[in-house]
Structure formats: structure tokens, C-alpha cells
ChimeraX commands (.cxc) that place a marker at each C-alpha (Angstrom):
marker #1 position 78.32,125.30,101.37 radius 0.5
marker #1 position 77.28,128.61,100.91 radius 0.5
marker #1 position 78.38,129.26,96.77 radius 0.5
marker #1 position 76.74,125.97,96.36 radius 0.5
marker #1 position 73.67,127.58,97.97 radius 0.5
marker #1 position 73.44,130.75,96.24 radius 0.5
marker #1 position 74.18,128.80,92.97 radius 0.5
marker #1 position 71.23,126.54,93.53 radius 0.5
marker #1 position 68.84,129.65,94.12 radius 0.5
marker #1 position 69.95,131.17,90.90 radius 0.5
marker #1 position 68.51,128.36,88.79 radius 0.5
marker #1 position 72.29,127.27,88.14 radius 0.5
marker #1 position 73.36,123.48,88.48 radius 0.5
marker #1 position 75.73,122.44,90.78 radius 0.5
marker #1 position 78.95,121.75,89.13 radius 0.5
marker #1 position 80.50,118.64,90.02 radius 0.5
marker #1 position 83.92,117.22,88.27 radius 0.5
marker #1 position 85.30,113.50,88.77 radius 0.5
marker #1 position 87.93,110.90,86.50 radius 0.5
marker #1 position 86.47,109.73,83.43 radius 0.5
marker #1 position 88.32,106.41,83.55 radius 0.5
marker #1 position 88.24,105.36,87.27 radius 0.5
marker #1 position 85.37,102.08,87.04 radius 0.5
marker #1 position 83.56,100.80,88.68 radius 0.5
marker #1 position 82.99,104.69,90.49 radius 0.5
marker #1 position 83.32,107.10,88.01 radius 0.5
marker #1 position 83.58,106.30,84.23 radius 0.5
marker #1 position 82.39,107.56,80.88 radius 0.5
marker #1 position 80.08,105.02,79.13 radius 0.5
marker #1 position 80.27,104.39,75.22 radius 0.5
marker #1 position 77.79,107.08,75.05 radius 0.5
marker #1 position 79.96,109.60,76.57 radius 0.5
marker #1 position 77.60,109.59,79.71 radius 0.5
marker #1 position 78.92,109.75,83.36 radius 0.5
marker #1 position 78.30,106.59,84.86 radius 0.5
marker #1 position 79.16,104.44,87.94 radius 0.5
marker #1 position 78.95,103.76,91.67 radius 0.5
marker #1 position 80.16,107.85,92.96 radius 0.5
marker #1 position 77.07,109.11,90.22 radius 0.5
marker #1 position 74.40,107.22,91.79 radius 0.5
marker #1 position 75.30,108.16,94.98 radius 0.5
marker #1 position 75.34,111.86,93.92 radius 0.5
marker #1 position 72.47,111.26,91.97 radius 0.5
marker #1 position 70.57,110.12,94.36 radius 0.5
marker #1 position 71.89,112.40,97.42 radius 0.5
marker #1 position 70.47,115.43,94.48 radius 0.5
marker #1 position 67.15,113.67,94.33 radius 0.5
marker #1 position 66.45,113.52,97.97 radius 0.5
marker #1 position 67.84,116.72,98.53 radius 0.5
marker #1 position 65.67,118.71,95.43 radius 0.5
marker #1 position 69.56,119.63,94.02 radius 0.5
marker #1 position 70.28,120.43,90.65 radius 0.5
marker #1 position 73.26,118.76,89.70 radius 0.5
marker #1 position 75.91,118.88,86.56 radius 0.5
marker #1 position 79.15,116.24,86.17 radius 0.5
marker #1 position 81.57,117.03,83.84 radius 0.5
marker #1 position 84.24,113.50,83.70 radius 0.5
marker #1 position 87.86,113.92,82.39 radius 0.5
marker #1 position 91.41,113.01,83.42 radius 0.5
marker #1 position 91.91,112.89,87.54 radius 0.5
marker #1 position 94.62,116.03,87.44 radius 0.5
marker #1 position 92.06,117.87,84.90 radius 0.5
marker #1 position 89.12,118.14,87.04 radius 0.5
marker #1 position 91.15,118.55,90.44 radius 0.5
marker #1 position 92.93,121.62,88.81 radius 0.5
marker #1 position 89.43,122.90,87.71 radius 0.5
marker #1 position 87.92,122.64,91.36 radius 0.5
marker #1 position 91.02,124.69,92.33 radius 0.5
marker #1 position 90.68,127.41,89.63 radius 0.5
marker #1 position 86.69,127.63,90.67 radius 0.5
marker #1 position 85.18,126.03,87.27 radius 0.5
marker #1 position 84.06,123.46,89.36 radius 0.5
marker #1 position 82.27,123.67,92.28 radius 0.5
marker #1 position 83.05,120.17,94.03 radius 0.5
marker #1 position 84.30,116.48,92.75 radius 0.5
marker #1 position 82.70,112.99,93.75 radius 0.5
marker #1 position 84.94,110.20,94.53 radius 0.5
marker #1 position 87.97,112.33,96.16 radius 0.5
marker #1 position 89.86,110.29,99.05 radius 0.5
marker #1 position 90.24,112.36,102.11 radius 0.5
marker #1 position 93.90,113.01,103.24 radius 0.5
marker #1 position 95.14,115.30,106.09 radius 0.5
marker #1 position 97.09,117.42,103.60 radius 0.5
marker #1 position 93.94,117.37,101.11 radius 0.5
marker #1 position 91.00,118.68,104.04 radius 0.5
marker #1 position 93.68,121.80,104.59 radius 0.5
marker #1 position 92.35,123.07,101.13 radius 0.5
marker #1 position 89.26,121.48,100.89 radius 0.5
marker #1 position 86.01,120.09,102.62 radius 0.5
marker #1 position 85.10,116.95,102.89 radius 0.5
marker #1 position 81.51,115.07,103.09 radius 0.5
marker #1 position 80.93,112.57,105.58 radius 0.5
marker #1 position 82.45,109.63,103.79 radius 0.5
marker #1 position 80.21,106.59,102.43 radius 0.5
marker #1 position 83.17,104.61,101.50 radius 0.5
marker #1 position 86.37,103.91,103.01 radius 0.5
marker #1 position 89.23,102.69,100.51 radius 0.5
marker #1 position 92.93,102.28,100.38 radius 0.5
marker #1 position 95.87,102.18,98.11 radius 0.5
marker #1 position 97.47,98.92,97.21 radius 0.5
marker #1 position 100.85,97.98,95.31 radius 0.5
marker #1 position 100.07,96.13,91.87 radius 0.5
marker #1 position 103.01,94.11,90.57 radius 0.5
marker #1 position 103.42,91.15,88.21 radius 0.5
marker #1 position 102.60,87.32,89.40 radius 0.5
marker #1 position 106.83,86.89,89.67 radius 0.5
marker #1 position 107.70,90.08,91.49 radius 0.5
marker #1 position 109.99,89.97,94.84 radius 0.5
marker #1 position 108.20,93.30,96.01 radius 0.5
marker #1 position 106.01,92.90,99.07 radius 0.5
marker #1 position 106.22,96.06,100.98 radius 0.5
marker #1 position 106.57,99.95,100.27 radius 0.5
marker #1 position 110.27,99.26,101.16 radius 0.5
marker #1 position 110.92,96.88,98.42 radius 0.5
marker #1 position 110.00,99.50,95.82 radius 0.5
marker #1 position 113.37,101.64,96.36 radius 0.5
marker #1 position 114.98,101.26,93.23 radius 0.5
marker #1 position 112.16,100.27,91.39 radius 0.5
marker #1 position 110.08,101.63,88.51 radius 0.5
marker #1 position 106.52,102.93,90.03 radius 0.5
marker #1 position 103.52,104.04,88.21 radius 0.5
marker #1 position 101.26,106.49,88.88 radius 0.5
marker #1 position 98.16,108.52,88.33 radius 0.5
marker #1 position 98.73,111.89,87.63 radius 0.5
marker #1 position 96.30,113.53,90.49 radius 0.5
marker #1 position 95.44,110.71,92.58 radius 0.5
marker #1 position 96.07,110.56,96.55 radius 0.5
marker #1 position 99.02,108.37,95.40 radius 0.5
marker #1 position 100.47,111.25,93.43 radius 0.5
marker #1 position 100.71,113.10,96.91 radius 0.5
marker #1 position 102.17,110.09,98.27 radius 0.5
marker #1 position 104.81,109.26,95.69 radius 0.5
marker #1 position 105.93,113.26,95.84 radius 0.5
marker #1 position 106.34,113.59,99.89 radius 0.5
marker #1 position 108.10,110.07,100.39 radius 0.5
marker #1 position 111.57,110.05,99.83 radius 0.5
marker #1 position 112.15,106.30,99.10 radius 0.5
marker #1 position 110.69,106.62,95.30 radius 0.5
marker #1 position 112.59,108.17,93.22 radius 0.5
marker #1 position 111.72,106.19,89.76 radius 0.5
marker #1 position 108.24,107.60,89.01 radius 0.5
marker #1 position 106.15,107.11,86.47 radius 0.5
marker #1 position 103.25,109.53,85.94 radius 0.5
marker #1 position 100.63,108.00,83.73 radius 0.5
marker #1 position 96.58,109.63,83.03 radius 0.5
marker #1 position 94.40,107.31,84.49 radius 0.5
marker #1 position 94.85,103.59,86.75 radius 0.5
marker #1 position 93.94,101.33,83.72 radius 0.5
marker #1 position 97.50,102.69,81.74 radius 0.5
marker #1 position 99.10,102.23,85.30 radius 0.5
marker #1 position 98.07,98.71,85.74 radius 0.5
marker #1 position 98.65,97.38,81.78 radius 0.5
marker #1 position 102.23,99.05,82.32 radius 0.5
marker #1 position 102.76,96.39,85.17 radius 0.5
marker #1 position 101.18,93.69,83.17 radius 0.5
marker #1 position 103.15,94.30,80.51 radius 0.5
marker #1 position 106.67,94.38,82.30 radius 0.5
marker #1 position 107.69,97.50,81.49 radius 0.5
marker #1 position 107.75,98.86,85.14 radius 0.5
marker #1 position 107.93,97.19,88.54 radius 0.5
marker #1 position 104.82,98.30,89.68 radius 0.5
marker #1 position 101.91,100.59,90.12 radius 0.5
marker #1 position 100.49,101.80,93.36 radius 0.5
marker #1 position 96.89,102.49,92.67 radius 0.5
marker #1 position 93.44,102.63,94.57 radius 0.5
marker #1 position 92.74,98.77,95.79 radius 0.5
marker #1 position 89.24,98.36,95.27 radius 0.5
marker #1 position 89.26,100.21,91.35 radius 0.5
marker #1 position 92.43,98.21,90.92 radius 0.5
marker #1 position 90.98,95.04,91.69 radius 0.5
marker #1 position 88.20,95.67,89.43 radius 0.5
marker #1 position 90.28,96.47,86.84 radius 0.5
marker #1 position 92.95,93.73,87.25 radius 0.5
marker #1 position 89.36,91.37,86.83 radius 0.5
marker #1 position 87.71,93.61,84.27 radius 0.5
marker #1 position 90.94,93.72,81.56 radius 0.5
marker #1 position 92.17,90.17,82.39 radius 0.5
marker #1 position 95.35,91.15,83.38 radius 0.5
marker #1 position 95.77,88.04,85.33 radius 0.5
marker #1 position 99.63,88.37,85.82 radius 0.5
marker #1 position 98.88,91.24,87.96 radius 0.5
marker #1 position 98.02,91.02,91.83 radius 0.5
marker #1 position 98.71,93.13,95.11 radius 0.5
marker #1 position 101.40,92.73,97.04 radius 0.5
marker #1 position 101.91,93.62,101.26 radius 0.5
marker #1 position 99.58,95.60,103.41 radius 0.5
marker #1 position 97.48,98.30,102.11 radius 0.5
marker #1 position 97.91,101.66,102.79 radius 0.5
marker #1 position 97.22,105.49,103.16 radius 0.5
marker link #1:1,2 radius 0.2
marker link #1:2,3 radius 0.2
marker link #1:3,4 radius 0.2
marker link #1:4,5 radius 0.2
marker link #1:5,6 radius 0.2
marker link #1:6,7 radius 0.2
marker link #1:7,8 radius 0.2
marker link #1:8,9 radius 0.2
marker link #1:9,10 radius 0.2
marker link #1:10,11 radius 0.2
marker link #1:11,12 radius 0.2
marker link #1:12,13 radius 0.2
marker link #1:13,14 radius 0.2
marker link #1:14,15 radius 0.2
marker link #1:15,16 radius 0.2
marker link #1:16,17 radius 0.2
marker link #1:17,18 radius 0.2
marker link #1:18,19 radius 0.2
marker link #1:19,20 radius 0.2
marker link #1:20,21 radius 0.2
marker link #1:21,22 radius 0.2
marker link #1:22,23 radius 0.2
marker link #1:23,24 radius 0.2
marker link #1:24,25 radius 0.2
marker link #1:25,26 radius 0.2
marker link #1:26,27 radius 0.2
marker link #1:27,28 radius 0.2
marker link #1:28,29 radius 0.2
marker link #1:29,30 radius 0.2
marker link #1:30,31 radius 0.2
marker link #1:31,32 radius 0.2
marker link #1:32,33 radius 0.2
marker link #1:33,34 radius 0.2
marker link #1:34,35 radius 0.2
marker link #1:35,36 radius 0.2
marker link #1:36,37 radius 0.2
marker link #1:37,38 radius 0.2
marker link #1:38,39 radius 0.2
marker link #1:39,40 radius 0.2
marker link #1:40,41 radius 0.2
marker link #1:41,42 radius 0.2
marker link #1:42,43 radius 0.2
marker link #1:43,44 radius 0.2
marker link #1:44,45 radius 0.2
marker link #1:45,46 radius 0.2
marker link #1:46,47 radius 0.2
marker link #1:47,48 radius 0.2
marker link #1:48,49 radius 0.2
marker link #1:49,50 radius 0.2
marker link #1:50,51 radius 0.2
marker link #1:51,52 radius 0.2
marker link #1:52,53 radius 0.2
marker link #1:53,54 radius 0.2
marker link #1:54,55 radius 0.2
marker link #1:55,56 radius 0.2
marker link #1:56,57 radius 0.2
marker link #1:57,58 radius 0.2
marker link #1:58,59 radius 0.2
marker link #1:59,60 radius 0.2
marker link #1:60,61 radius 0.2
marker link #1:61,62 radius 0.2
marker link #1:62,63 radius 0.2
marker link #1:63,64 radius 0.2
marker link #1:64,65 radius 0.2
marker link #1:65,66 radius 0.2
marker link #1:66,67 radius 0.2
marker link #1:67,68 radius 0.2
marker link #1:68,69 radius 0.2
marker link #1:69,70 radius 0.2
marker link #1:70,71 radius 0.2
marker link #1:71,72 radius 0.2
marker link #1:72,73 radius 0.2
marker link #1:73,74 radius 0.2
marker link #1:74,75 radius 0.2
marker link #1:75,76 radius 0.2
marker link #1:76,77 radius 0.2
marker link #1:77,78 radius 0.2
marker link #1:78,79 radius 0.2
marker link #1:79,80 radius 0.2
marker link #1:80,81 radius 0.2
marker link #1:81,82 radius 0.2
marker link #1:82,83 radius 0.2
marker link #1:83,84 radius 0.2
marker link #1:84,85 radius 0.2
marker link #1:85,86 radius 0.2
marker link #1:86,87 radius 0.2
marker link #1:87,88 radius 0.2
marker link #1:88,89 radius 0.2
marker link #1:89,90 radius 0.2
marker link #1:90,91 radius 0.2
marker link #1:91,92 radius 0.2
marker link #1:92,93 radius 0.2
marker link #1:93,94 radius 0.2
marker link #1:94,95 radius 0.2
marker link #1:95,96 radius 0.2
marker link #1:96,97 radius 0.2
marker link #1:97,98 radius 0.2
marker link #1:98,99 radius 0.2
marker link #1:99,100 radius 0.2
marker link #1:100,101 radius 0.2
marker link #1:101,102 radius 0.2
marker link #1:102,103 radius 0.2
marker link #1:103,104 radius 0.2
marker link #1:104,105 radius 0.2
marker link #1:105,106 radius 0.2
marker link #1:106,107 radius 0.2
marker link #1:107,108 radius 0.2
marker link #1:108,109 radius 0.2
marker link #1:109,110 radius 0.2
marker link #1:110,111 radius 0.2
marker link #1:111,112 radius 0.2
marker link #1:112,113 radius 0.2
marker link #1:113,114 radius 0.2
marker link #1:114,115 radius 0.2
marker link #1:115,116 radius 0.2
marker link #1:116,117 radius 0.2
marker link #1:117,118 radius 0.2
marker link #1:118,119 radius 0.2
marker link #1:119,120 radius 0.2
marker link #1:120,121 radius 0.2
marker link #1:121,122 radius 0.2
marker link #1:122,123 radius 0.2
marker link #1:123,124 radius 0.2
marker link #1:124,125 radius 0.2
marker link #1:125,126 radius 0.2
marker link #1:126,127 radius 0.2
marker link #1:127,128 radius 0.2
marker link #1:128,129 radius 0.2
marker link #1:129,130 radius 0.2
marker link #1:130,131 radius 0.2
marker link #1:131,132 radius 0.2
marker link #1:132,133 radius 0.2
marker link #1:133,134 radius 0.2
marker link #1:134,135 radius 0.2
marker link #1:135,136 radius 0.2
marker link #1:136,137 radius 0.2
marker link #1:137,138 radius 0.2
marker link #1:138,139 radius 0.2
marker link #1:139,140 radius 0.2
marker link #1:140,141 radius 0.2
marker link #1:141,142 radius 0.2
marker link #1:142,143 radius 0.2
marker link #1:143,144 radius 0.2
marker link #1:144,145 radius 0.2
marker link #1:145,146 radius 0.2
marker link #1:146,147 radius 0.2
marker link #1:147,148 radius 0.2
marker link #1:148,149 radius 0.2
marker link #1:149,150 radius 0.2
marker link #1:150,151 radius 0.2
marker link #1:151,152 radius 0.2
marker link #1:152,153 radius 0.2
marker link #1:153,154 radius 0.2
marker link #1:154,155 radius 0.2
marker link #1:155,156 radius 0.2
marker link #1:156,157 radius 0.2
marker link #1:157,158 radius 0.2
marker link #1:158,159 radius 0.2
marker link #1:159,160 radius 0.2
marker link #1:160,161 radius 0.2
marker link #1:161,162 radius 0.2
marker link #1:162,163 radius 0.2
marker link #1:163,164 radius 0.2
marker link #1:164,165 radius 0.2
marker link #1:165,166 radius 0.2
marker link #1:166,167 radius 0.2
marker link #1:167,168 radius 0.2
marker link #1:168,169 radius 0.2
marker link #1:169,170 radius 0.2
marker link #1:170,171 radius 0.2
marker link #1:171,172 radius 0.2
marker link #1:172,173 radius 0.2
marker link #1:173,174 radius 0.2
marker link #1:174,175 radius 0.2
marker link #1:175,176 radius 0.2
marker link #1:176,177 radius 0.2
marker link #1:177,178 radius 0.2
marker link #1:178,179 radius 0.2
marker link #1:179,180 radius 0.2
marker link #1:180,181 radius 0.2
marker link #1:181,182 radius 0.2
marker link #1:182,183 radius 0.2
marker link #1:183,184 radius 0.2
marker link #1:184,185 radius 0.2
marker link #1:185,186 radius 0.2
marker link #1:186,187 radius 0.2
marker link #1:187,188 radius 0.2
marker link #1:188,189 radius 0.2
view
């Protein structure tokens, strides 16, 4: 809290990074403007609070590599993780979400089990990222840039599935009219 302090008493806007493709929560517009659910809440935590604020949107592993290197000073929209709060700090949450396997309408897969073998898609970044790389039961991974790629790679057949954030997935399964898609098993993590 303290950088963010002094940065604010400088005249300097807080820096805050988050995925430009991640709707309904964090998204670039067709004006190239940062829009969604995560903005208004920072938005409007900034008004309240008399905060200037900055967000700079690009790909999920782009802005978590510039909160590491210091170019950013925080990101909106991160999921918590045990492994993830030993690096960084975490606001009280305001929305609790989990991950969720996406497969096609005809797939066999219904738990995390089921996916040994299979084809799995990814976001380069996300929480499932950290997942996919400390579990030793995937070993066909797929790293794509954002969920949207993940979930059309699914639709399309070209991989078994895609484990991706439930409630963005959802929205996205709706939003694109991939209607082969759907979740499969318990969520997770």
C-alpha cells in the first residue's frame, strides 16, 4: 500500500493492468477503451476513495509479467490462489469464481480425471496455467492468449477441451454461440 500511496501524493495515477479479452470483466471495447464489470468496480472504489487511477488492458501473461517487473502497480480481476498471495496481496474479494472444464456436446469427459490423455487448452497466465503446470495428470497442453481462442478450439474439435474461468466461460459459450460447447463435472480451484 505504501508505493501506491506515495504515487498518489506525487500527482501520478495509479497504474493498474488487467486481460484485454476476458468479458464480461475486463475487455477492450471497439474504441480501444477498458471496459467491463472489474473497471466499474475499480472505477468506482477510485471515486469514493478520491484515487487517481490508470488501466492499461492486454494479453493475461502480458500484464501479470508487467506487475512483476514493477510497470504496473496492481491488476483488477486476479483470482486469489495460495501459491499467488506468497508474491502478492490480495484485496478483500467482491467476487468469488471458479474454473470449469469446457468440452464439446459429445464428449465422455466429466471429471479432471478423464482429461489424462487428452488435449487441454489453456490461457497463457491464468490461475489455470498454474494449475495445468503443478498437476501431473496433464501432460497434452495447449497454451492459447486469451479464453475466447480456448473455447472456439473446443468448439471446433480440434482439442478435447479447455479448462477456463466458469462464469467468463459461460458468457462466452452464450456470447459467440458456440452452442456445442458446455461444462462438464464439478468446478474447481
Amino acid at each position: 500500500a505504501f508505493p501506491l500511496m506515495a504515487r498518489q501524493k506525487s500527482g501520478e495515477p495509479i497504474l493498474f493492468g488487467g486481460d484485454s479479452n476476458f468479458a464480461p470483466f475486463e475487455y477492450l471495447d471497439e474504441e480501444g477503451e477498458a471496459k467491463g464489470f472489474d473497471i466499474d468496480v475499480l472505477r468506482a472504489v477510485a471515486e469514493v476513495m478520491d484515487l487517481e487511477v490508470e488501466v492499461r488492458l492486454g494479453t493475461w501473461e502480458e500484464v501479470r509479467g508487467e506487475l512483476e517487473d514493477g510497470r504496473v502497480d496492481a491488476l483488477v480481476g486476479m483470482r486469489y490462489s495460495a501459491e499467488r498471495d506468497l508474491l502478492l496481496d490480495f484485496s478483500a474479494p467482491y467476487l468469488i469464481n471458479t474454473s470449469s472444464i469446457f468440452v464439446r456436446e459429445d464428449s465422455p469427459v466429466r471429471t479432471l480425471e478423464d482429461l489424462t490423455g487428452k488435449e487441454i487448452v489453456v490461457q497463457r497466465g491464468d490461475i489455470m496455467d498454474d494449475f495445468v503446470r503443478k498437476a501431473s495428470l496433464f501432460s497434452n497442453i495447449i497454451f492459447v492468449d486469451n479464453q475466447l481462442e480456448a473455447l472456439r478450439l473446443v468448439a471446433s474439435g480440434e482439442h478435447d477441451a479447455a479448462l477456463c474461468n466458469r462464469l467468463s466461460g459461460l458468457y462466452l459459450v452464450s456470447r459467440h454461440s458456440l452452442t456445442n460447447v458446455k461444462t462438464a463435472g464439478s468446478d474447481f480451484e
